[in-house]
C-alpha positions in Angstrom: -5.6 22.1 -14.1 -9.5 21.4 -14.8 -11.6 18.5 -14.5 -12.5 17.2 -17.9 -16.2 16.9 -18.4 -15.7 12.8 -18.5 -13.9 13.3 -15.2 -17.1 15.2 -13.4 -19.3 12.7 -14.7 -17.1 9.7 -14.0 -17.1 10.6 -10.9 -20.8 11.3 -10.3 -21.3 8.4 -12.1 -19.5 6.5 -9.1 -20.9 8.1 -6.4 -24.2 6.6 -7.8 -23.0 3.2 -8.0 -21.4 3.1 -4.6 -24.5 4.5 -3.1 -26.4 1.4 -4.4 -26.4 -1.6 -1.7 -22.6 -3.6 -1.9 -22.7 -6.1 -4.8 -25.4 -4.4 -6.6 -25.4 -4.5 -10.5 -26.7 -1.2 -12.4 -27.0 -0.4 -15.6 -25.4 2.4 -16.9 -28.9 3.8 -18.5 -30.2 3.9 -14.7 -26.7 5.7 -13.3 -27.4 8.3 -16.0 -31.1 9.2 -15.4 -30.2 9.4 -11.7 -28.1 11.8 -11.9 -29.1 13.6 -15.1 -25.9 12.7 -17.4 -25.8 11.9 -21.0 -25.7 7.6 -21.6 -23.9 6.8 -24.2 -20.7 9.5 -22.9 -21.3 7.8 -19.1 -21.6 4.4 -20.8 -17.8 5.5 -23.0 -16.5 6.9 -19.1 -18.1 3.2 -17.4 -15.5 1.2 -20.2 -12.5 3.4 -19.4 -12.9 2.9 -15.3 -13.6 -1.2 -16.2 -10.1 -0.7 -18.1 -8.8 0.8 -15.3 -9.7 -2.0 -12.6 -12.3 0.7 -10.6 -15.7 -0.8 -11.8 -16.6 -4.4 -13.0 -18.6 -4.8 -15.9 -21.0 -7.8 -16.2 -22.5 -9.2 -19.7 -25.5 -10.5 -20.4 -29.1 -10.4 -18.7 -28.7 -8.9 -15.9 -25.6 -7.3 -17.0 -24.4 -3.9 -15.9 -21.6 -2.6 -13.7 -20.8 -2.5 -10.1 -17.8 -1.2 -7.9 -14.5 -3.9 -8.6 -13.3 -3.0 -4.7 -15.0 -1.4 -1.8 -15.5 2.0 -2.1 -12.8 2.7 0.9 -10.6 1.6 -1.4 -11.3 4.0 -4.5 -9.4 7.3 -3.9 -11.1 10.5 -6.2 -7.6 10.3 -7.8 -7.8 6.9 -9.1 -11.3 8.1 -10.6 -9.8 11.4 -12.6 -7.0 10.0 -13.9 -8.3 6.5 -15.0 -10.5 8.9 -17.3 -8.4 12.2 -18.0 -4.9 10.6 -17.2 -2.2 11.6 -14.6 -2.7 15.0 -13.0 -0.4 17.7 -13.8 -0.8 21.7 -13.0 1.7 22.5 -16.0 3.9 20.7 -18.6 6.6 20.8 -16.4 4.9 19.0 -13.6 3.8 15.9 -15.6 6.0 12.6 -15.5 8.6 11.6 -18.2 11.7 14.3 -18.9 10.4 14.3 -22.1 7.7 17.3 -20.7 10.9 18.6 -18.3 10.9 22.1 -19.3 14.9 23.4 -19.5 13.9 26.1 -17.2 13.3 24.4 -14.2 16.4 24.6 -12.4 16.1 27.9 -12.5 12.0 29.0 -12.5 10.8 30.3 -9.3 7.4 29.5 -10.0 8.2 25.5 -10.5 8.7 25.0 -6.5 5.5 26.7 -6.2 3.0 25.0 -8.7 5.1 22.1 -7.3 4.2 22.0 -4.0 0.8 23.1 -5.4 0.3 20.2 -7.5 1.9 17.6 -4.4 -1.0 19.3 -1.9 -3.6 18.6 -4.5 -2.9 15.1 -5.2 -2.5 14.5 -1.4 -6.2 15.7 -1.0 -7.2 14.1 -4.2 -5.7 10.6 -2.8 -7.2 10.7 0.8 -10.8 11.7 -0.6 -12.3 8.1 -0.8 -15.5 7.0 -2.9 -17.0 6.2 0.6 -16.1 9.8 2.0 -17.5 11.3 -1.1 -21.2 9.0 -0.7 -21.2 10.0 3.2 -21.0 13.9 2.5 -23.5 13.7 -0.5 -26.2 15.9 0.1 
């Protein structure tokens, strides 16, 4: 498994915003400058995570996007998989038994990339957008 490119900048994109005072509205051109990322594919990422009920967008002057819930509330999780969908280690981790690999019931390495892939999303959904602004450097 490997962050997408839209997933690292998603969620340095978020970082930015939650560090901004609570409430604040920025505009996706500012984000990207801060943290040196391309607009237009942070702008793309920004629409996707307003899709996906993380950030609010707001129209007109003034306009730009802020956090839709504190950011105790965000998990890193939420963040990767609003923008590079659910998480899966291998095919015959993801959901639906449309991707169920016929092996399984008899593969010694599913249990393992299993348990793997249940240790990562533990981490992955206790990491909050607050923990991940606290620890910034």
């Amino acid at each position: 498994m490997r962050l997408t490119r839209g997933a690292d900048y998603g969620a340095r994109g978020m970082i930015r915003l939650a560090r901004a005072p609570q409430g604040q509205i920025m505009l996706v051109g500012d984000i990207a400058a801060d943290e040196g990322l391309p607009e237009s594919y942070l702008a793309k990422i920004f629409q996707e995570l307003t899709r996906c009920g993380i950030v609010r967008s707001h129209r007109g002057a003034g306009g730009g996007f802020s956090l839709a819930r504190p950011a105790e509330a965000i998990t890193l999780r939420q963040i990767v998989e609003a923008i590079q969908g659910p998480i899966a280690l291998n095919t015959c981790l993801e959901t639906g038994a449309a991707n169920r690999c016929e092996q399984v019931d008899r593969c010694a390495i599913y249990p393992v990339l299993k348990r793997a892939q249940q240790q990562l999303l533990s981490i992955l959904d206790e990491t909050t957008l607050a923990e991940l602004v606290s620890q910034e450097i």
